[in-house]
N, C-alpha and C positions, 0 to 999 in steps of 0.2 A: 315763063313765070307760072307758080302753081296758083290756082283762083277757088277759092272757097265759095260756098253758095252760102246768103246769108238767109232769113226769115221766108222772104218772097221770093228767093230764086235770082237774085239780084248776085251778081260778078262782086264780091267785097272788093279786089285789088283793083277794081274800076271805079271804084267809090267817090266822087270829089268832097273828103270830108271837109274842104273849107268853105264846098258851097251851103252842103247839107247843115253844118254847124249854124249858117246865118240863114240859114232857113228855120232851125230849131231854136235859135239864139240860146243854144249850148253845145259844151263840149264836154265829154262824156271821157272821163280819168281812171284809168287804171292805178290804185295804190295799195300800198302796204297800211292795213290794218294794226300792226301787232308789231310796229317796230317805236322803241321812243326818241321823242324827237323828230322823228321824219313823218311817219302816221299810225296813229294810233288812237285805238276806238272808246271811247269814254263812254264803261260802262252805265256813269247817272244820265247822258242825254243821248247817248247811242249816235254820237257822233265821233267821225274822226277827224283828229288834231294833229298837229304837226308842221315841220318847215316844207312836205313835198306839198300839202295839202293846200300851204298859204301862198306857193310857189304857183301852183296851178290854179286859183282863186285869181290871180293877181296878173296869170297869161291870158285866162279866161277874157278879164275885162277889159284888158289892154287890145285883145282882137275882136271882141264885139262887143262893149259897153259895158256900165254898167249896171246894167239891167240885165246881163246875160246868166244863165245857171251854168255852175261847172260840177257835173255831176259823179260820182266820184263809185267804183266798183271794185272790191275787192281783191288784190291778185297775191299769188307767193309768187317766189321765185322760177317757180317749174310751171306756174297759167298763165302767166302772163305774157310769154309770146303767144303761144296757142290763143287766149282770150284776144288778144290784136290781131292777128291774124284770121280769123272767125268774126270780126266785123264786131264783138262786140263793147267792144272798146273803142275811141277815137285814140286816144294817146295812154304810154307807160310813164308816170314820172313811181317811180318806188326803188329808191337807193341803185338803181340799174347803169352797171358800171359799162364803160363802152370798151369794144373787145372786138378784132379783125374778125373772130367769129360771129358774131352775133352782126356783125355791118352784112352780112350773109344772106341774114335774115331783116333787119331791117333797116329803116335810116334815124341816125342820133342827132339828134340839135346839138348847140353848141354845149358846152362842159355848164352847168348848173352851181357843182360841188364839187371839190376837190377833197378825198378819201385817200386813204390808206387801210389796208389792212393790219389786225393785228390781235392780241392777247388779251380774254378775258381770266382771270383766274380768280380762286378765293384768296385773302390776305396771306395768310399763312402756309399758302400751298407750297413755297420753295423756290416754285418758277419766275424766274427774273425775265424771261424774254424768250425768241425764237428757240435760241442756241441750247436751251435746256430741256427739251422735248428730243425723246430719242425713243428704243428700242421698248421703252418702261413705260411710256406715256403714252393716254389719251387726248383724243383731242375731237371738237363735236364742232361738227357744221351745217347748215342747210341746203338738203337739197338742190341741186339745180342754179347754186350760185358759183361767182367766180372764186371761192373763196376754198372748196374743196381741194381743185386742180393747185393752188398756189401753196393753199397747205404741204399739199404732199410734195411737191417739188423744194418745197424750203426747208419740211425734217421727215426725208422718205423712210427714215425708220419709224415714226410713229404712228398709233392706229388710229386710225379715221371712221368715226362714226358720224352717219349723216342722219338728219331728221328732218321734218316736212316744211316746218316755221321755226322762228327765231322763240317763241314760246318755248316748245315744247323741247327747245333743245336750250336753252337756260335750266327749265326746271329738271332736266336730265344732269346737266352742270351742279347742280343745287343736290339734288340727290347721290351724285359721288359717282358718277358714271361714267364720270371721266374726267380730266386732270385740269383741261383748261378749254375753253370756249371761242372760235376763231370767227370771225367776221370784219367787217369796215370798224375801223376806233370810231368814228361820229355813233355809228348804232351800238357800240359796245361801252362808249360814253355814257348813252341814254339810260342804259343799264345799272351801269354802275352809279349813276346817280342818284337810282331808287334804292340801291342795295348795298349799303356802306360796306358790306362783309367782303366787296370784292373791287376787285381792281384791273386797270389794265397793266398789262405786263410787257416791258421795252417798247419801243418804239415801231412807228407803221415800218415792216416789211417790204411791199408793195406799193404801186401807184393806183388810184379806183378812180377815175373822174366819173363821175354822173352825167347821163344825159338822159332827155327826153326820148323815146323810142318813139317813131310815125313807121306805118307800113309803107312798103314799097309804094314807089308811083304816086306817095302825095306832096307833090315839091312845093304847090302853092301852101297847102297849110305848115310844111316845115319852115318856108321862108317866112311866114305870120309870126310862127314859135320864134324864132330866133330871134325876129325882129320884136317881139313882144320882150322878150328877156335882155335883150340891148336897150331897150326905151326904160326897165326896170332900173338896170342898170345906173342908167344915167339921171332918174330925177328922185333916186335917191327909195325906190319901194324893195330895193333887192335888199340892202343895208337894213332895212327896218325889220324885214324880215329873218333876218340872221340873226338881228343881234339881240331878238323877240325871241328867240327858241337856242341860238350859242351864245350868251351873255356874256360869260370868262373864257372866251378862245377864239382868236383868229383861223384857227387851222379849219380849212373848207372854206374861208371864203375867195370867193371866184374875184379876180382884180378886169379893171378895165383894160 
């Protein structure tokens, strides 16, 4: 196993983040900033909102009170293993879809969210779905997500532009730089909610379930998570949470 040195010289992959956690009485969340819906940073209180946000507030106190802080660090798609790995993180929740690749690198709690990928477009672009993306069309995605590889396997004739965040590749969408906009529909939702000019185009493509990312080697705090998201489950705070941030949609939530 590869071991990172953290601040003091300390083994990260030897780390017991479930003891450390109740010695800190917190846990320290890697999320997505700049995605809506799941997390996102509100520029009048410089805080971020969202359902990964309320999700990981709600594991937080379930594993150690609630009196505990769940502290929350910025990740994209391309830092946020590196950031987990380097200790400076305890957990990823940020739309992180689980993948035989990435079990590689780390271990996934149970499915959180159930995702699909699929079509952002403007109203009037022409694009009804997958099937109309070919040799003529662009198509824009972010870095370091599972959404690039699936793209191209679904219309290997079209071009793929990638960008850093979900930002800066909307406003690239918005600017005409390409035809249509690919990611998970829950985050491509979030979007088009704020921007009536567009829309999603046919149906999810692919399967995206979510999970919770832990590094290698922390079984006791993985089996906390899960058990923390089963206890959610059942007296009713997973539901509140859903249906606080997807109010008209079933699609994504997790059944018993």
């Amino acid at each position: 196993m590869l071991l990172f040195l953290g601040a003091c010289g300390e083994k990260v992959a030897d780390r017991d983040i479930s003891q450390t956690s109740k010695e800190s009485n917190s846990i320290t969340w890697g999320v997505k900033n700049d995605t809506r819906l799941f997390g996102m940073m509100d520029v009048k209180t410089k805080e971020v909102k969202g359902f990964d946000i309320d999700i990981a507030r709600g594991i937080t106190e379930k594993i150690l009170g609630p009196d505990a802080s769940a502290i929350f660090v910025e990740v994209t798609s391309k830092t946020r293993i590196p950031l987990l790995k380097n200790g400076n993180i305890d957990a990823i929740i940020a739309t992180m879809t689980i993948t035989e690749e990435r079990k590689q690198q780390v271990d996934f709690s149970d499915v959180y969210f159930d995702a699909g990928q699929s079509l952002l477009v403007k109203k009037d672009s022409g694009i009804k779905g997958i099937e109309d993306l070919g040799a003529g069309t662009t198509v824009l995605a972010v870095k370091g997500s599972t959404s690039v590889d699936n793209i191209k396997k679904a219309a290997p004739e079209t071009t793929v532009l990638e960008w850093e965040n979900y930002a800066e590749c909307f406003i690239a969408l918005q600017s005409g730089q390409g035809d249509a906009m690919t990611t998970d529909n829950a985050i491509l939702l979030g979007m088009a909610s704020q921007n009536p000019d567009y829309q999603l185009a046919g149906g999810a493509f692919t399967q995206e379930p979510y999970g919770i990312a832990i590094n290698k080697g922390q079984n006791n705090f993985l089996k906390e998570v899960n058990e923390a998201l089963a206890e959610m489950h059942q007296d009713g705070t997973y539901d509140r949470i859903f249906d606080k941030w997807f109010p008209e949609t079933e699609d994504g939530r997790v059944k018993d």
